[in-house]
C-alpha positions as CSV (number, residue, x, y, z in Angstrom):
1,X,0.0,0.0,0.0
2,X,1.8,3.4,-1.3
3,X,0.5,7.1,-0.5
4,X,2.0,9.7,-1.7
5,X,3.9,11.7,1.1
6,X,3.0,9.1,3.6
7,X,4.5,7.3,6.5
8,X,2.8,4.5,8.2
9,X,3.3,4.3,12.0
10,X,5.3,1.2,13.4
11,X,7.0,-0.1,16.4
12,X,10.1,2.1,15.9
13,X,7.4,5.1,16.2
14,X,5.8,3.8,19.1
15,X,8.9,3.1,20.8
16,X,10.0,6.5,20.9
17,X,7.2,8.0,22.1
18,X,5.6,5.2,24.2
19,X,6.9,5.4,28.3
20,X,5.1,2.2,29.7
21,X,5.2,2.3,33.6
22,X,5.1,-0.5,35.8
23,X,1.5,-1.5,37.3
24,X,-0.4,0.4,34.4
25,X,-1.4,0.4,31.0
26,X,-1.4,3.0,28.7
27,X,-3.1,3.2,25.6
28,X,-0.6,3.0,22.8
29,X,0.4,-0.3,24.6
30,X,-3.2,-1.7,23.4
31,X,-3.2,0.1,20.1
32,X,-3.6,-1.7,16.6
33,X,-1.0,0.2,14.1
34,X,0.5,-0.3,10.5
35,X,-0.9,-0.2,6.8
36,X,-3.7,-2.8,7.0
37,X,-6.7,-0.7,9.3
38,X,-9.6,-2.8,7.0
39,X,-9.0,-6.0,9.6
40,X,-8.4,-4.3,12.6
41,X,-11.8,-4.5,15.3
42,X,-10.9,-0.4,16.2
43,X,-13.8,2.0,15.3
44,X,-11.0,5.1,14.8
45,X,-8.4,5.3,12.2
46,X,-6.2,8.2,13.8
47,X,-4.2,10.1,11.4
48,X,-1.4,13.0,11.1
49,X,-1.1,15.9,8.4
50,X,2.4,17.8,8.8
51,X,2.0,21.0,6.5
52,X,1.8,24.8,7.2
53,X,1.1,25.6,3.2
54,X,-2.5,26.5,3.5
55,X,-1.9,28.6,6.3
56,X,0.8,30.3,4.4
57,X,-1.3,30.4,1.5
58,X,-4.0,32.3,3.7
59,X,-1.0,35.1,4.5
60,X,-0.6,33.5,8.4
61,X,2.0,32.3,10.3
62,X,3.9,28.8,9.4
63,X,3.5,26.0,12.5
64,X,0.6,23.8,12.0
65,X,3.2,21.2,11.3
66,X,4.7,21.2,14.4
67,X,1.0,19.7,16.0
68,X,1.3,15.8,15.1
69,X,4.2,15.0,16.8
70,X,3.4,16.6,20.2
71,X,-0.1,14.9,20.0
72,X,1.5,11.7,19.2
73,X,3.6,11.9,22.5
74,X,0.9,13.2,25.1
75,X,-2.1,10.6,23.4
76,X,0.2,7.4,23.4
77,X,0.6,7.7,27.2
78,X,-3.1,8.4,28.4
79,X,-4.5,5.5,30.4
80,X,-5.9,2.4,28.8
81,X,-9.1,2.0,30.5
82,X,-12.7,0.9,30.7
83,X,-13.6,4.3,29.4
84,X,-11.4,4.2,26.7
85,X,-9.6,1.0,25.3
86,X,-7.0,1.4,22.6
87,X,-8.6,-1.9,20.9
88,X,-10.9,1.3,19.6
89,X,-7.8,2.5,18.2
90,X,-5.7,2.0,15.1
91,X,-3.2,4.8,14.4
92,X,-2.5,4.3,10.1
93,X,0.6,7.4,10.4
94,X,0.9,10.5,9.1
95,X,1.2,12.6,6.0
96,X,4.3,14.7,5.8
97,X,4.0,17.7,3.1
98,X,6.6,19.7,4.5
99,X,9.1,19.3,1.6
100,X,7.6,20.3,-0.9
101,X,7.5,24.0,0.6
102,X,10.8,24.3,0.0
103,X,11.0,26.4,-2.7
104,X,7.8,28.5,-1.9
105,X,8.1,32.0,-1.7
106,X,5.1,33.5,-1.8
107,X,1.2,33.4,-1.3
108,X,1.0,32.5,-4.6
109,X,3.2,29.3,-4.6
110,X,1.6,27.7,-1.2
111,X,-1.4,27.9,-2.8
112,X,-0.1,26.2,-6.0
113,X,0.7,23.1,-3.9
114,X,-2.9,22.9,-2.1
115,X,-4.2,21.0,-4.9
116,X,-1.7,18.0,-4.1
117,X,-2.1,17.6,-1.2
118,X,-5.8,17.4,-2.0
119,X,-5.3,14.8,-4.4
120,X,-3.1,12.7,-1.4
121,X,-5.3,13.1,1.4
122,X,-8.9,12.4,-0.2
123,X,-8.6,9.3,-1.6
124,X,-7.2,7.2,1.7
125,X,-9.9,8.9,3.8
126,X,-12.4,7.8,1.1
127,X,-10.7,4.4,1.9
128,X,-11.3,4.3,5.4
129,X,-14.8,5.7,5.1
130,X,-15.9,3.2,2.7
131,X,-14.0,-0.1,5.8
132,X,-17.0,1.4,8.2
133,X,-14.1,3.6,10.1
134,X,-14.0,6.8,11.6
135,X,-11.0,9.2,10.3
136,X,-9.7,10.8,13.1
137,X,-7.7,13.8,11.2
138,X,-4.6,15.6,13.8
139,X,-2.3,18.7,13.1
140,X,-2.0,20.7,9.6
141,X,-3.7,23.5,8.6
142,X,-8.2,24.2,7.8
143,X,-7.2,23.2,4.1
144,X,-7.2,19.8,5.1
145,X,-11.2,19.9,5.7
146,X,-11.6,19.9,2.2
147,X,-10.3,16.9,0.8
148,X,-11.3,15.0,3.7
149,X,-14.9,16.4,3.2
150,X,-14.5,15.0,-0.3
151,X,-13.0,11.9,0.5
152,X,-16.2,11.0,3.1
153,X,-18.7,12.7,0.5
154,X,-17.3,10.3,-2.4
155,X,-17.9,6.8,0.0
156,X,-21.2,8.1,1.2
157,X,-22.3,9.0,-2.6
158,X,-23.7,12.1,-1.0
159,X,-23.1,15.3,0.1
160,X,-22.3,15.5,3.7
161,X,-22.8,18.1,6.7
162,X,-20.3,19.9,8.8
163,X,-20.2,21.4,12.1
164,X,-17.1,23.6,12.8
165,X,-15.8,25.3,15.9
166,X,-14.0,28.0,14.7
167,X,-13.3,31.9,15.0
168,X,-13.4,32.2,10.9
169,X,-15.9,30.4,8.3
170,X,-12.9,29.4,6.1
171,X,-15.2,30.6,3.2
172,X,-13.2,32.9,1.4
173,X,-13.2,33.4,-2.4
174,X,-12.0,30.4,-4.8
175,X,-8.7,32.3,-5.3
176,X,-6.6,29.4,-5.3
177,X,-6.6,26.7,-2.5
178,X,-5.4,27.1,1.2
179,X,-7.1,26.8,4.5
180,X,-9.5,30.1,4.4
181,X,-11.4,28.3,1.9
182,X,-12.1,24.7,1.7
183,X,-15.6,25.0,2.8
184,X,-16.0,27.6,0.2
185,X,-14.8,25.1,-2.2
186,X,-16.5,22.1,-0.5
187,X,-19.4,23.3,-1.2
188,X,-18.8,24.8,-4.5
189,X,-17.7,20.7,-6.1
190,X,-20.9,19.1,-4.3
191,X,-19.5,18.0,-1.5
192,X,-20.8,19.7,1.6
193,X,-24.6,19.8,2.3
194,X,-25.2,21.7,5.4
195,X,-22.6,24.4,7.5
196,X,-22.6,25.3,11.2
197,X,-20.5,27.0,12.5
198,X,-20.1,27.8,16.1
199,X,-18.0,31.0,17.7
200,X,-17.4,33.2,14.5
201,X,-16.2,36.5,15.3
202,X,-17.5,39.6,14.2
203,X,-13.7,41.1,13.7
204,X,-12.3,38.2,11.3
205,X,-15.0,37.6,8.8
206,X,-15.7,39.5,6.2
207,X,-18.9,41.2,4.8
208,X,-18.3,39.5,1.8
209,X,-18.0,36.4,2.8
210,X,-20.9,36.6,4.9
211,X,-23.1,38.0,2.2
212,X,-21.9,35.0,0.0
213,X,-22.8,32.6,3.0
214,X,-26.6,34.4,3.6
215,X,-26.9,33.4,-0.2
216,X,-26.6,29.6,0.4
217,X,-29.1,27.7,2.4
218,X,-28.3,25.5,4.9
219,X,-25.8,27.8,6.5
220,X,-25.9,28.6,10.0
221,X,-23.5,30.5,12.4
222,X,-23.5,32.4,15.8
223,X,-20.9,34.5,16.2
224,X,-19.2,34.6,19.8
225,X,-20.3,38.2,20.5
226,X,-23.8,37.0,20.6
227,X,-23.2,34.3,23.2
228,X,-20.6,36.0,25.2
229,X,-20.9,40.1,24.6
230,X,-24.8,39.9,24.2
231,X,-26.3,36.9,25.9
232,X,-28.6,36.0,23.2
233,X,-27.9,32.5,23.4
234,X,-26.0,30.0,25.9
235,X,-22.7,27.9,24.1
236,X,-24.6,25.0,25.5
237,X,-28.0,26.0,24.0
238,X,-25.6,27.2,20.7
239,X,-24.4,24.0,20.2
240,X,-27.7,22.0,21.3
241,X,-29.6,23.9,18.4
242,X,-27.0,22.3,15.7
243,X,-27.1,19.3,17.4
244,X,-30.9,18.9,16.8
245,X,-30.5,20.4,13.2
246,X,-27.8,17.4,12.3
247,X,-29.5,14.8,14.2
248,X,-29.8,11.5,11.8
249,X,-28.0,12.5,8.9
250,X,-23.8,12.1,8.2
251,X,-21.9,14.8,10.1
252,X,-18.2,15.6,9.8
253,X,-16.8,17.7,13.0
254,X,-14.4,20.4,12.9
255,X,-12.1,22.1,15.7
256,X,-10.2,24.8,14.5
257,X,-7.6,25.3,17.6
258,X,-7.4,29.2,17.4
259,X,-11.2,28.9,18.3
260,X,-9.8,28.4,21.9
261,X,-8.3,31.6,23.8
262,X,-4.3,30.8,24.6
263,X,-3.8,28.1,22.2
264,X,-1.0,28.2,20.2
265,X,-1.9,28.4,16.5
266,X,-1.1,30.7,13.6
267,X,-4.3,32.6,14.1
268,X,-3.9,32.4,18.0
269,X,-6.5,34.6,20.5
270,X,-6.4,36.1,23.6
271,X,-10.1,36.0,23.7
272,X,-12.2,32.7,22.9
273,X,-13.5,29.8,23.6
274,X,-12.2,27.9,27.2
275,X,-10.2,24.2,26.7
276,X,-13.6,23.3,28.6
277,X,-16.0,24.3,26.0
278,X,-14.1,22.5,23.3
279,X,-13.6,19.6,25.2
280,X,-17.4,19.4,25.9
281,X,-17.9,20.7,22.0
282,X,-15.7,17.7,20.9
283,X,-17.2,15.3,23.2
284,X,-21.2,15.7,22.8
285,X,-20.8,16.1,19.2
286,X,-19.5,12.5,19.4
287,X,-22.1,11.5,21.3
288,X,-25.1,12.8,19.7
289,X,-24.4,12.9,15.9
290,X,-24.1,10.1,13.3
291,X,-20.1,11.5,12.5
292,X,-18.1,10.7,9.8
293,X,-14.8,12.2,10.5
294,X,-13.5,14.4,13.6
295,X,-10.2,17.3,11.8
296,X,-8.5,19.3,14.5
297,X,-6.7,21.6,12.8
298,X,-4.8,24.8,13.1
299,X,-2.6,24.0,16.2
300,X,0.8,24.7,16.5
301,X,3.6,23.5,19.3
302,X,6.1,26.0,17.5
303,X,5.5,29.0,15.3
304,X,8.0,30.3,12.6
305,X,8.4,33.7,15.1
306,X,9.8,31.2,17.6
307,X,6.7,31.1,20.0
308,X,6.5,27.6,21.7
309,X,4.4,26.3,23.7
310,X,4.5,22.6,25.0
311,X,1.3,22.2,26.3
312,X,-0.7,22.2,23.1
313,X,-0.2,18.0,22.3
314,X,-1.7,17.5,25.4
315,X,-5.1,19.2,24.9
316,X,-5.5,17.7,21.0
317,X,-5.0,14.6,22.9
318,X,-7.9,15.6,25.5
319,X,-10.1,16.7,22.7
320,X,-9.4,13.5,20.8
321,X,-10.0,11.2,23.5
322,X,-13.1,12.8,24.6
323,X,-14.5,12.5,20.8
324,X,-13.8,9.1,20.9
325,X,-15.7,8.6,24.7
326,X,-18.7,10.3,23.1
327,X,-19.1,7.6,20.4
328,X,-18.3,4.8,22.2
329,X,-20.8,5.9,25.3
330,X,-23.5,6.7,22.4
C-alpha cells in the first residue's frame, strides 16, 4: 500500500514515544498500528497531516506542522481503561507535506501546492470511510477539511454536513486553495450539504463572505459576540440547536484550535473559547451525531516567530479522546 507523502506508523514510532510504567497500562500499549486498518476491530483510524502551506497560502504564520508530533507523544501515554480502550484504536501514520514548501516564496506558490495535497489526502480517507471507520484527522492547517470532506462525500455517494468550531468560516473566495477556503470550495464541487458554525467572530469575517454565505441555504453560524458580549444564546444552548439540526443524517466535526483563547496556532487569540468548551464541543458532538470524521486543525507547538508552547499535544489529545468517549458511550 503506497501514499504519496505518507509514512505509516510502526513499532520504531511507538517506541520513541511510548513510556510504559510499571503496574499500568497506557493506551498506545493496546493500540492496533500499521498499513492494514480494514482487519483491525478499532472504530477510529487516527491520522497525522504535517504541512503549514494552506496557512501560508491564507498570508498567516507557518506552525501547524509542528502539532502531530506533540499529540502523538501526550495521546500514546493516556491510560488504557474501561472508558477508553486502545482496541478502539488503530493509528495508520501520518502525512508529511513539508518538503515540498521548500522552494515557496510567496502566497501565490503555497497555494499552488494545495491541490496535491488534496489529491493525497482524499482518496485514503475515502478508503477508510468506505472499511466502516472513523478518520480521526490531527495537526496541519483548515485546508485539510476539504479533501477529507471529499474523500467522506465520495464513500457516502452524497453530500455531507459539517459542524465547525471555529473563529473564521474558512469561506473565502476560490482564489486558489489554502485553508480560508475549503468550505468555500467544498461546497462549490458538491460535497458539503449543510454548515454550522459555532463561535465566529465579528472582527475576522468578512462582509463579503458573509453575504456569500446568507446566499446559500443551509448555513448557519452564531458569532461569539452573541453568546458571550450579548447573551442571546447560551454555548450550550448554541451548540444543542446544531445538534438537533444534524441529528440523523452524516456529520463531519471540525475544531479549528485558534477557536480556543491561549492556544497556540497561527491565528492564536487572547479571547475565545475555554479548553472546557471545546472539550465538551468535541465530546457531545460525538455523542449525539451520526459522525463521519473528527479534523482538528490549526494548532501549533512551534510558530515560525519562535513562540513555543509545549502544552498544546496534550489538549488535542484531551479533545481527541473525549470524541472518541462520546461515540463509544452513544
Amino acid at each position: 500500500m503506497e501514499i504519496n507523502h505518507f509514512h505509516f506508523f510502526n513499532e520504531k514510532s511507538l517506541n520513541e514515544d511510548l513510556k510504559p510504567r510499571t503496574g499500568e497500562i497506557k493506551i498506545g500499549e493496546k493500540i492496533s498500528f500499521g498499513s492494514d486498518f480494514k482487519n483491525s476491530e478499532a472504530r477510529f483510524v487516527l491520522l497525522g497531516i504535517e504541512e503549514s502551506i494552506g496557512v501560508k497560502g491564507n498570508l498567516g504564520l507557518s506552525g501547524t506542522h509542528t502539532a502531530w508530533k506533540s499529540f502523538l507523544k501526550a495521546f500514546l501515554n493516556i491510560q488504557h481503561t474501561h472508558k477508553l480502550g486502545g482496541e478502539n484504536i488503530h493509528i495508520l501514520g501520518n502525512f508529511n507535506f513539508q518538503e515540498l514548501a521548500e522552494n515557496a516564496h510567496n502566497p501565490d506558490d503555497y497555494r499552488a501546492l494545495v491541490p496535491i495535497m488534496d489529491s493525497a489526502i482524499s482518496p485514503l480517507i475515502q478508503e477508510i470511510s468506505e472499511a466502516g471507520k472513523i478518520p480521526l484527522v490531527i495537526g496541519g492547517s483548515h485546508a485539510n477539511a476539504f479533501p477529507i470532506i471529499k474523500g467522506v462525500s465520495q464513500a457516502k455517494n452524497s453530500a455531507i454536513n459539517v459542524m465547525n468550531l471555529d473563529a473564521h468560516a474558512d469561506y473565502r473566495a476560490l482564489e486558489g486553495r489554502h485553508s480560508g477556503n475549503p468550505f468555500s470550495t467544498a461546497k462549490a464541487e458538491g460535497f458539503l450539504a449543510d454548515y454550522s458554525i459555532l463561535g465566529l467572530h465579528e472582527n475576522y469575517n468578512s462582509q463579503n463572505m458573509l453575504d456569500e454565505m446568507m446566499k446559500q441555504k443551509g448555513i448557519r453560524y452564531y458569532f461569539w459576540e452573541d453568546i458571550y458580549l450579548r447573551n442571546r444564546i447560551q454555548f450550550e444552548e448554541a451548540l444543542a440547536d446544531f445538534i438537533q439540526i444534524n441529528q440523523n443524517k452524516s456529520c463531519g466535526i471540525e475544531l479549528d484550535m485558534d477557536s480556543i483563547r491561549g492556544v497556540l496556532s497561527s491565528a492564536m487569540t487572547p479571547s475565545g473559547f475555554s479548553s472546557t468548551e471545546a472539550r465538551y464541543y468535541a465530546y457531545q458532538t460525538g455523542h449525539h451525531l451520526q459522525v463521519t470524521y473528527l479534523h482538528i486543525c490549526e494548532a501549533a507547538t512551534e510558530l515560525e516567530t519562535g513562540v513555543q508552547d509545549g502544552s498544546t499535544g496534550k489538549l488535542l489529545s484531551y479533545l481527541a479522546s473525549d470524541f472518541m468517549k462520546g461515540i463509544i458511550e452513544h
